[in-house]
Structure formats: C-alpha cells, structure tokens
C-alpha positions in Angstrom: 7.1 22.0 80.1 4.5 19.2 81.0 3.5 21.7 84.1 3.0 24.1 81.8 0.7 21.7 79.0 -1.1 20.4 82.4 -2.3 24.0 83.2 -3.4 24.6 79.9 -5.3 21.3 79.7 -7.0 21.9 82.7 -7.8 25.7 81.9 -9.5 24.3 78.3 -11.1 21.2 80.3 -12.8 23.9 82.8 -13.7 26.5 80.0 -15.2 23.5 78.0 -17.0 23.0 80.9 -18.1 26.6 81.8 -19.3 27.2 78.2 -21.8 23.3 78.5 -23.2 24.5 81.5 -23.9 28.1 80.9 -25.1 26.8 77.3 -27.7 24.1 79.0 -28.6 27.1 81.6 -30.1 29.2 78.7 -32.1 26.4 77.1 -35.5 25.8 78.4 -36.3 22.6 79.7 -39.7 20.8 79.4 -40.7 18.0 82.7 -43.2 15.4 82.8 -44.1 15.8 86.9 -45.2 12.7 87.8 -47.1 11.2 91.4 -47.2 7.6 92.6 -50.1 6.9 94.5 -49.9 5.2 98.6 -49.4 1.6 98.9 -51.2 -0.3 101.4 -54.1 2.1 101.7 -57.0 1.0 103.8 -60.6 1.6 102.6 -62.8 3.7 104.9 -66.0 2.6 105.8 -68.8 4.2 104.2 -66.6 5.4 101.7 -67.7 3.0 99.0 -71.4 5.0 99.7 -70.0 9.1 98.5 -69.6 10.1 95.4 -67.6 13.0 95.3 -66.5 15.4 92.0 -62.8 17.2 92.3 -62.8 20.5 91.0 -59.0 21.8 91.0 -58.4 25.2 90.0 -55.2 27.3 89.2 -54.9 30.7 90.4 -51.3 31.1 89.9 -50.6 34.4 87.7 -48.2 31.8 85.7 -49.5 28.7 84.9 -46.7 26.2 83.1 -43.7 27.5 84.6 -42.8 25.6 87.4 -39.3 26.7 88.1 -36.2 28.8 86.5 -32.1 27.3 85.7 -29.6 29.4 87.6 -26.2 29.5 86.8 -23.3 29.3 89.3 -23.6 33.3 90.7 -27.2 32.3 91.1 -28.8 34.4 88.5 -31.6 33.2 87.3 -31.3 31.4 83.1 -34.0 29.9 81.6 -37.4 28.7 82.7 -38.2 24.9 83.2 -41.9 24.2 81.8 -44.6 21.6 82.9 -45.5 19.7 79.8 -48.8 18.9 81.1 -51.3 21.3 82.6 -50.3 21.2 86.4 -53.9 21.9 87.7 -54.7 18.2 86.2 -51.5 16.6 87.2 -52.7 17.8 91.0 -56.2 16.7 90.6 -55.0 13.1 89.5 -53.4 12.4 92.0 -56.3 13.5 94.6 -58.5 11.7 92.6 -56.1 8.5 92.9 -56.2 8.8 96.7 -60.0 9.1 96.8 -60.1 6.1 94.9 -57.3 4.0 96.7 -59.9 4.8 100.1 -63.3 3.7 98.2 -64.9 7.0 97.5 -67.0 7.1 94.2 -65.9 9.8 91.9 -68.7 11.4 90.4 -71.3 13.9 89.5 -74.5 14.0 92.4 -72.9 14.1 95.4 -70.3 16.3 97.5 -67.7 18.7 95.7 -63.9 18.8 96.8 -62.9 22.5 95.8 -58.9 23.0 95.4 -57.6 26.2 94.4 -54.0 25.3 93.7 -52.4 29.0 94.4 -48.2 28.0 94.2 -46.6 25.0 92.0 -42.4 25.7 92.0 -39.5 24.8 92.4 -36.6 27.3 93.6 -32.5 26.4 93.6 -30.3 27.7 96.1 -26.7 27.6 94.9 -23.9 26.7 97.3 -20.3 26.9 97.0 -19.7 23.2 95.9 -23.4 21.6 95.4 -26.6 23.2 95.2 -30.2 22.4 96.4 -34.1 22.2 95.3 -36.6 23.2 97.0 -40.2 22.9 95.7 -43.3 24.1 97.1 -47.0 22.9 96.3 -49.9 25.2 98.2 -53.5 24.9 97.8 -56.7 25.9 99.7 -59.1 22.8 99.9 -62.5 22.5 100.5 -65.4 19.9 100.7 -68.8 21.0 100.3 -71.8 19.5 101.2 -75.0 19.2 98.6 -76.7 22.7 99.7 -73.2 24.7 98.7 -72.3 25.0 103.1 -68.7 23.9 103.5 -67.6 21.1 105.5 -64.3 21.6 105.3 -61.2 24.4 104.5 -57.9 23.9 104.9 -54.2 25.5 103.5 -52.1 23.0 102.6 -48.6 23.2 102.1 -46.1 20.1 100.7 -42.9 20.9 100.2 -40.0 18.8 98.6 -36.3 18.8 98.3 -33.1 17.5 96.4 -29.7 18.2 97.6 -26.5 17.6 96.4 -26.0 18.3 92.5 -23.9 20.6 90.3 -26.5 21.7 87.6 -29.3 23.4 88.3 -31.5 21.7 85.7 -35.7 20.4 84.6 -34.4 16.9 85.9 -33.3 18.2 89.9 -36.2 20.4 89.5 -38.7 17.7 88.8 -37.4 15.4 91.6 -38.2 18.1 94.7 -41.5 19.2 92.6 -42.7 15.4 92.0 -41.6 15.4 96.4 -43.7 18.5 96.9 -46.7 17.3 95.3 -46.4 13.8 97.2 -45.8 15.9 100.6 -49.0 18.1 99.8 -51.3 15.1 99.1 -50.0 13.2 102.3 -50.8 15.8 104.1 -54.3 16.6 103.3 -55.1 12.4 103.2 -53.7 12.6 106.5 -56.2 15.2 107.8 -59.1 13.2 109.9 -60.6 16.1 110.0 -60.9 15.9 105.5 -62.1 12.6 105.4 -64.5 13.1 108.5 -65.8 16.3 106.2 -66.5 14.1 102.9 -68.5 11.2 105.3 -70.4 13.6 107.2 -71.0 16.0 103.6 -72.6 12.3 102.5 -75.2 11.9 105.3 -76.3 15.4 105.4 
C-alpha cells in the first residue's frame, strides 16, 4: 500500500512539474542585457587628442528577439525579448571602452561604423542539463575625415552557460550578456583598431 501511494506521489510530483515548465515555456520572457566595462584599463597616448562618434547599426531581419524557450524534446516555445533596443545596448558599451582608454566621444572627428548583423542566444538540450550559447557578430569600421576607411573587421564574441534544467530569459541573458563581453574584448584587443582610430586622427 505505501508503495503504491509513493508511486502515485511521485507520478503527481513529476506531472506538477511537467505542466510548470511547459506553462513557463509558452510565456514570453522580457531581459534587461546588461555589460560591465574593463577594470584596470590603461589610457593610450594621444587618445585624450581624437574625438570619435559611434554609429551602431542593426541589420538583423528581427530586431528584439534575442532568443526562443525550448522545451525538453527541443522544440522551440516562446521567444525571449530584449527590453531595450539592442543596437544601443551594443553601442554603450563600445562607447564605455573608448572612454575607459581617453578617446573623446564626439561630433568633428573620425566615425566608428558597426553594423551589428547577429544578437542570439540558442539552447541545446541534453539528456539531464542543457546549454546556452549566444552569439554577437558585427562588421566594424573606423573611418577617417575624407569618408576612406582605416579600418574593417568581422567580429565575433560568443558566450556560454551550461548546466541548467529550464531553458529560460534568465540562462539566456547570462551567455548573451558573455557574448557581448567576448565581442567587445575582442575588438579592444585588436592593435590593429586602436592603431586605425590614432592614425584616422593625424590624417
């Protein structure tokens, strides 16, 4: 008899269960992305003499989706929004960078041109756990006074979160937030990019 009550308790437990999940998987979810700017950043010489203006543009065919819920078979539920506009989120932090390293932001002098082109975050369920995996792509440029460019580069961050049942706007947010961080570290990390903006000044 007790057997027989544990079975049924644990078949209502994992129905209850079933029907939370696949009830939060057809709700759409709103994020806040977020970026935190480098510590300990170093300002470049001559930085503190070009003004630069960040123009950040979004081609994507979609703009505030930023990823989708999937259930446990992997079918995709509802979509998870960006409750601000992504484009500025992306030119923020760039801006914060230029900043941090003693460029002037500006109208009058050299033009950063960022085409952001993908901004999402896909889950791949597993048998136990799943994963996110986020991926921020944009085509930078820096152009120098007479329209010539300086400077073009693809540049791909990607970000991850493993480990968690529910694919939801919250494990979303954390390998999109990643991505984002990844993208910008990479493009700050470019010598060539900052030798572009310098040189863009003097010409």
């Amino acid at each position: 008899m007790q057997t027989s009550l544990r079975r049924l308790f644990l078949l209502s437990t994992a129905c209850f269960i079933f029907a939370l999940l696949s009830g939060c998987a057809l709700t759409k979810a709103h994020i806040s992305l977020s970026y935190v700017p480098q510590t300990n950043v170093a300002k470049i010489d001559g930085a503190d003499a070009v003004t630069v203006r960040l123009d950040v543009t979004d081609v994507r065919t979609i703009k505030d989706k930023v990823s989708v819920k999937k259930n446990g078979y992997g079918m995709e539920m509802a979509a998870i929004i960006a409750k601000e506009d992504v484009a500025i989120t992306v030119k923020t932090a760039i801006e914060a960078e230029l900043a941090n390293r003693g460029f002037r932001l500006g109208e009058g002098g050299i033009s950063i041109i960022s085409e952001l082109s993908r901004f999402y975050n896909d889950f791949k369920i597993g048998f136990a756990s799943g994963s996110a995996v986020a991926e921020v792509i944009m085509n930078v440029q820096v152009k120098r006074a007479d329209g010539s460019v300086g400077f073009s580069k693809l540049v791909a961050g990607e970000g991850r979160k493993e480990g968690f049942l529910l694919a939801s706007g919250s494990n979303a947010k954390v390998a999109l937030d990643s991505a984002l961080r990844d993208a910008v570290d990479k493009l700050f990390g470019d010598a060539a990019f900052i030798d572009a903006m310098l040189k863009a000044a003097k010409s």
